[in-house]
C-alpha positions as CSV (number, residue, x, y, z in Angstrom):
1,X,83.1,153.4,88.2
2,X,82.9,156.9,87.9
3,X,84.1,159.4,89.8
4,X,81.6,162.0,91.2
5,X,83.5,164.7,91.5
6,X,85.1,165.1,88.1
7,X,82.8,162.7,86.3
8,X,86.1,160.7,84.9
9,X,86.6,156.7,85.3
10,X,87.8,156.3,89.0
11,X,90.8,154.4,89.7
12,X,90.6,154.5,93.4
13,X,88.7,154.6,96.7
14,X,88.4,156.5,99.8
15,X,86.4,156.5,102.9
16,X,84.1,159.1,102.5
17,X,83.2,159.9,106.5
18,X,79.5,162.9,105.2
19,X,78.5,159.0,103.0
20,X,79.6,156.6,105.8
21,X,80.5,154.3,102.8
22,X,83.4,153.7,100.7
23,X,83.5,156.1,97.5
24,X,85.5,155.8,93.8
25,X,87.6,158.7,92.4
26,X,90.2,159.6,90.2
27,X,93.5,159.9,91.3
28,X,94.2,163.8,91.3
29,X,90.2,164.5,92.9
30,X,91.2,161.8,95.8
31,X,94.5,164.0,96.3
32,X,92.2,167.1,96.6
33,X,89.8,166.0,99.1
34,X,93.1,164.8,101.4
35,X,96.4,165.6,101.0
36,X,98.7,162.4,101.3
37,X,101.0,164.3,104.0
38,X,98.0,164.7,106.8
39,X,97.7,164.2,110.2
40,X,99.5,160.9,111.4
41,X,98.8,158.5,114.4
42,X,101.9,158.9,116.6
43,X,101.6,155.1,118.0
44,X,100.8,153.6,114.5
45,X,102.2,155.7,111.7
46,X,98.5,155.3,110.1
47,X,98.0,158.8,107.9
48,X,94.5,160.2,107.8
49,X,94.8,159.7,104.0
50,X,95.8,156.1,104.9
51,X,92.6,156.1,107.3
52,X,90.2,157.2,104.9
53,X,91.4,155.3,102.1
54,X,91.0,152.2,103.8
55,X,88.0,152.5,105.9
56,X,90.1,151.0,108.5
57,X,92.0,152.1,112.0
58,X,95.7,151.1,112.8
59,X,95.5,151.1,116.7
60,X,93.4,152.1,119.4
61,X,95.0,155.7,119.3
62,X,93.7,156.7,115.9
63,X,90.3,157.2,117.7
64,X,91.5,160.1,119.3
65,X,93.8,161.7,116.4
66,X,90.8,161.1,113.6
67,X,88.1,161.4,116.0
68,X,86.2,164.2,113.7
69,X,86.2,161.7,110.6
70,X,85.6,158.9,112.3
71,X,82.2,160.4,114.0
72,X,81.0,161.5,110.7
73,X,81.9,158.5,109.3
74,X,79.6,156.7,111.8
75,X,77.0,159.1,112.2
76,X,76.3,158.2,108.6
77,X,76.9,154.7,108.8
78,X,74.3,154.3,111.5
79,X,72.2,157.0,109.8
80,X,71.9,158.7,113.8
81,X,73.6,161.4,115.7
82,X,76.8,159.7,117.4
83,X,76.4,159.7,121.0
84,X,79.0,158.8,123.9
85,X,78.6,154.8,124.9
86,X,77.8,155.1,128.3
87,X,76.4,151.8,128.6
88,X,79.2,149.6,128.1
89,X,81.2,148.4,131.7
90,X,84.6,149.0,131.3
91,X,86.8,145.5,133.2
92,X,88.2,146.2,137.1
93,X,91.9,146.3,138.0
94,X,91.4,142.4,138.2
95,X,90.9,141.9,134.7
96,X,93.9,144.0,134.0
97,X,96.1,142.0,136.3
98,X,94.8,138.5,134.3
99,X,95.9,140.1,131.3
100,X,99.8,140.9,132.6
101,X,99.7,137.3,134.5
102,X,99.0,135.3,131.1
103,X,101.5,137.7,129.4
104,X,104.1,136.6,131.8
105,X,103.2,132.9,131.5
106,X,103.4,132.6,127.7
107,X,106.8,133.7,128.2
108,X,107.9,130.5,130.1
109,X,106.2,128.1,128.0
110,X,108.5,126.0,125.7
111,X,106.2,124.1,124.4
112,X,103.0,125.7,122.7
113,X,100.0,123.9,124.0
114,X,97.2,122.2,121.2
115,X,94.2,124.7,120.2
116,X,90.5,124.5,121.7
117,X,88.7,122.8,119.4
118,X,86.9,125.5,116.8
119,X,89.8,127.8,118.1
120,X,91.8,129.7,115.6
121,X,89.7,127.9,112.8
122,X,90.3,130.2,109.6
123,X,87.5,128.6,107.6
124,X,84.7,129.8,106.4
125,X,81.5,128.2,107.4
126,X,79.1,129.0,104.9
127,X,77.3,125.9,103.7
128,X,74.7,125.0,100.8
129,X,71.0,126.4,101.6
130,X,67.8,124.9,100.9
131,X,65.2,127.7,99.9
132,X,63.2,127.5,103.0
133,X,66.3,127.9,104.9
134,X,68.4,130.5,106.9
135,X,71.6,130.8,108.1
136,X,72.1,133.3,111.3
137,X,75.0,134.1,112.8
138,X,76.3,136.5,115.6
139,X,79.9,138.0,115.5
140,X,81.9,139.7,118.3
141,X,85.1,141.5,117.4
142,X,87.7,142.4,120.0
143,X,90.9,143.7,120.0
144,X,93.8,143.4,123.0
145,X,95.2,146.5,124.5
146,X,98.5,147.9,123.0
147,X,98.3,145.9,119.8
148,X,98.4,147.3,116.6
149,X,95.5,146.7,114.1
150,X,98.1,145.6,111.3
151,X,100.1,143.6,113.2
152,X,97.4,141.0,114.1
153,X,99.0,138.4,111.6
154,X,102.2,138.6,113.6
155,X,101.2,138.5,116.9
156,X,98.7,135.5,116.0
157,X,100.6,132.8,117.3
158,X,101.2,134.1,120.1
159,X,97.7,135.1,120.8
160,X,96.3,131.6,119.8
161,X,99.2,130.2,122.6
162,X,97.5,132.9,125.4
163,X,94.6,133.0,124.6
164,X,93.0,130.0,122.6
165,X,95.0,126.6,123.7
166,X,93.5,123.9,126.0
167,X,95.3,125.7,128.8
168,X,94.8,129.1,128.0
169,X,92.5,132.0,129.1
170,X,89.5,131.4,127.3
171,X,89.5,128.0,127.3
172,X,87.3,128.7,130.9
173,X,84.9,130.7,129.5
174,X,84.4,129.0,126.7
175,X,83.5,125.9,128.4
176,X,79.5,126.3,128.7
177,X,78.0,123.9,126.4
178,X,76.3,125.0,123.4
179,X,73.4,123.5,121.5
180,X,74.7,121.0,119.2
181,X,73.4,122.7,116.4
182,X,75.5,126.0,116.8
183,X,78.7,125.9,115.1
184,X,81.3,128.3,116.7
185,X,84.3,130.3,115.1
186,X,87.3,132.1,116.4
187,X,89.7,133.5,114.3
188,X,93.1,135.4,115.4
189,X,93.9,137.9,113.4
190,X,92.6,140.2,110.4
191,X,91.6,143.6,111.0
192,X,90.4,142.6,114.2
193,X,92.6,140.9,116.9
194,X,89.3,138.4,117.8
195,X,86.0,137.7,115.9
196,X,84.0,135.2,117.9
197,X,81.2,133.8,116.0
198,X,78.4,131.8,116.5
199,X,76.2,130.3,113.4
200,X,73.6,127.9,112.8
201,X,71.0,127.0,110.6
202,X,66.9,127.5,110.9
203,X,64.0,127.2,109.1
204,X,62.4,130.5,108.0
205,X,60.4,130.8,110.6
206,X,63.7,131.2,112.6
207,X,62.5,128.3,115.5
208,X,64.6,128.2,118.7
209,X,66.4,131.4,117.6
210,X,65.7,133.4,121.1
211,X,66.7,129.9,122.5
212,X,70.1,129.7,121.2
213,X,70.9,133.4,121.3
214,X,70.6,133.4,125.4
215,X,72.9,130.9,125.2
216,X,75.6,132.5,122.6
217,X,74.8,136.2,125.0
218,X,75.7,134.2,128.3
219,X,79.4,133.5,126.3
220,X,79.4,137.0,125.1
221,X,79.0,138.0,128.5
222,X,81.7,135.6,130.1
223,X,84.4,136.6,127.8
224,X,83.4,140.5,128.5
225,X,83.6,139.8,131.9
226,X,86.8,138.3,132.3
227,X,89.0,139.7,129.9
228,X,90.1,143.8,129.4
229,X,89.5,144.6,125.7
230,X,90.6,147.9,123.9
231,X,88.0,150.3,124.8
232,X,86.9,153.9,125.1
233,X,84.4,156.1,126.9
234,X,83.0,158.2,123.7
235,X,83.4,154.7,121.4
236,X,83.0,151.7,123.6
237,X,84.6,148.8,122.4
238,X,87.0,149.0,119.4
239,X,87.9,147.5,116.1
240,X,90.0,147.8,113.2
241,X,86.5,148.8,111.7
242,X,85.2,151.8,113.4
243,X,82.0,151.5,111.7
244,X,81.7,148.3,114.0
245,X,82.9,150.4,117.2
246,X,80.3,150.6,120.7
247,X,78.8,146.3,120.9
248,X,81.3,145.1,118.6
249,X,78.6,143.2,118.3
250,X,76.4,142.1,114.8
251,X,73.9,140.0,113.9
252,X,73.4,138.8,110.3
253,X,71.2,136.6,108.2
254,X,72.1,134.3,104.9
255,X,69.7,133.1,102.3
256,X,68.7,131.7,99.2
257,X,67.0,133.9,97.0
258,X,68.0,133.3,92.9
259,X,64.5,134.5,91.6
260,X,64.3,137.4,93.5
261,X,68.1,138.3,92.6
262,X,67.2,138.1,88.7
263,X,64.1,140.3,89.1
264,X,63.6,144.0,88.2
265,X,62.0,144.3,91.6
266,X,65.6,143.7,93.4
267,X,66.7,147.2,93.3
268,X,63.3,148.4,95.4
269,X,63.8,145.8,98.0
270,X,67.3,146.2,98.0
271,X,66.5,150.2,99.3
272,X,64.0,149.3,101.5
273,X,65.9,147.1,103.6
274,X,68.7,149.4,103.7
275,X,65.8,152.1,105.2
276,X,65.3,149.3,107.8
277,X,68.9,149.4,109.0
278,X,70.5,146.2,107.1
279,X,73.9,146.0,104.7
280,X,72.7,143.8,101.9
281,X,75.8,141.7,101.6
282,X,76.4,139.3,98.1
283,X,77.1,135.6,98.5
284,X,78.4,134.6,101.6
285,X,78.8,137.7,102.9
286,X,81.7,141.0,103.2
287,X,84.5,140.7,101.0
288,X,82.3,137.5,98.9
289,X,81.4,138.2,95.1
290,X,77.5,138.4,94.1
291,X,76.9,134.3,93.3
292,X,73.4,135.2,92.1
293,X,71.9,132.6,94.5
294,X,72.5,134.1,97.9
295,X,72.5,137.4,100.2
296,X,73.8,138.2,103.6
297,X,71.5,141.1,105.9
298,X,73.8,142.4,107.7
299,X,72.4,144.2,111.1
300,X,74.4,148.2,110.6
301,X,74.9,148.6,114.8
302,X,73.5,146.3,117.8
303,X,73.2,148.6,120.6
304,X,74.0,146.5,123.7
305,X,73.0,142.8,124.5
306,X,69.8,142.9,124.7
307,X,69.6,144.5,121.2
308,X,69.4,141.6,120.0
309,X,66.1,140.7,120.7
310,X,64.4,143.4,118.6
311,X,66.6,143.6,115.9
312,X,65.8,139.3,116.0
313,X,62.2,140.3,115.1
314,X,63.6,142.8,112.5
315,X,64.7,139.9,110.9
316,X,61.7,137.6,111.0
317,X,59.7,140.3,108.9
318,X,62.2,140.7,106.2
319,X,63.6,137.5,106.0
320,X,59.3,136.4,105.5
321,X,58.4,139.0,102.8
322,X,61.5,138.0,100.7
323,X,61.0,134.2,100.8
324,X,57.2,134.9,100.4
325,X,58.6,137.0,97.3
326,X,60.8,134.2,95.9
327,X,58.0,131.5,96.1
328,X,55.8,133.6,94.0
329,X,58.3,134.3,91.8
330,X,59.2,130.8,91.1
331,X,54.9,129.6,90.4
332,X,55.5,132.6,88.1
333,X,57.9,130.7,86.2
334,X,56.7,127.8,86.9
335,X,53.2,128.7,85.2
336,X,55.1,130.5,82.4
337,X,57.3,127.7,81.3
338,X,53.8,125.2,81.7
């Protein structure tokens, strides 16, 4: 990589908050654009030069000591003017007294009680696509109050005892069947103290979808209800992320599209779907390497619940042009090797 400022090779990266993205410098230009002694998180000890060259938050209080950065850095992101929440319901002193009650429980249990099945499941549910098929899935990341970002792996055992055991808090509003076909994930943890998600497979004209995503919105809805999360007036609901701070909420899309990959053409449709608001993610998704066989659209901000319904159509045109794409691209080759 090279590094924009100096034109050098870049050893290192930094959140850029004016590009919403990650950017590569060199050394001495990243030390220019932030000092390494800035402004520090009093609850976390999270510099702004940590914050920026991470992309990533240490507690709920370095919303307030980074705000300026963090703004930018989502204005960008979302490619709109940040606006205050307001539409997010913040839980009653009812929730709040749950939350201490369970706290004080846990302490008196000597025994730590077996998981909810799917609960605290670290594994990666990507599986092997057909080219007519899709893989959707919704993720909802929560945090708990008072916890720090980096201490998640710490706190996890705990948190799977509270929270995720056949006795614990969620176990009740997890309860509502699901369609057989929906595979569910929770994972303790990570950058993020909880990311629920739902995934299952469709063909690509993405039947039932509307069907199973009023039954995955009546969970997210239970959990929201019962349970105080870390949240804020200007942000709504926060992450480790703040890119993925308001819903918390995302929506994404996995296919199979080798042809398309290996075409010229990729970098145009690669642009225009970042114009309509996707992440184009390689292989199975964030953090994955390119496999040259699959994508991940990644939805950039759900706004609220019932977001999900249009950006659901969002998908259905996109996810038709490229697999009309692919086809045609492989009678191409077809023909040509005939």
């Amino acid at each position: 990589m090279i590094c924009p400022t100096c034109q050098s090779e870049s050893s290192v990266h930094i959140f850029d908050p004016q590009a919403g993205q990650m950017m590569y410098y060199c050394q001495s230009c990243k030390k220019a654009i932030i000092p390494e002694n800035s402004l520090k998180c009093p609850s976390c000890g999270i510099s702004e030069y940590s914050f920026l060259s991470s992309g990533l938050c240490g507690c709920e209080d370095c919303y307030s000591v980074f705000r300026s950065s963090i703004i930018q850095g989502i204005e960008s992101y979302r490619k709109s003017v940040f606006q205050k929440s307001g539409g997010y319901r913040i839980p009653g002193r009812n929730a709040m007294a749950r939350l201490q009650t369970y706290f004080e429980v846990v302490k008196d249990q000597s025994d730590p009680a077996p998981l909810l099945p799917g609960g605290g499941d670290t594994e990666n549910d990507v599986v092997a696509l057909a080219s007519d098929q899709v893989q959707l899935r919704v993720r909802m990341a929560r945090n708990v109050p008072g916890l720090s970002y980096r201490d998640g792996l710490k706190n996890s055992e705990n948190l799977s005892r509270i929270f995720l055991s056949t006795r614990g808090f969620l176990s009740s509003c997890l309860e509502a069947g699901l369609d057989p076909d929906i595979h569910r994930q929770i994972v303790v943890g990570d950058e993020d103290h909880f990311r629920f998600s739902w995934s299952w497979l469709s063909g690509s004209d993405l039947a039932d979808a509307e069907k199973k995503l009023g039954q995955i919105i009546r969970q997210i809805r239970n959990l929201d209800r019962a349970f105080v999360w870390q949240y804020s007036t200007i942000f709504g609901f926060l992450t480790g992320c703040p890119t993925n701070s308001g819903s918390g909420l995302r929506m994404s899309a996995r296919i199979r599209i080798p042809g398309l990959l290996g075409d010229p053409s990729w970098l145009r449709w690669k642009k225009e779907l970042h114009r309509a608001g996707f992440e184009v993610r390689p292989g199975s998704g964030e953090k994955s390497f390119p496999d040259g066989e699959h994508i991940q659209l990644a939805t950039r901000h759900i706004v609220g619940i019932q977001g999900f319904r249009s950006v659901l159509e969002r998908f259905r045109i996109y996810l038709a042009r490229l697999m009309v794409r692919e086809e045609r691209l492989g009678e191409k080759i077809l023909a040509h090797n005939g």
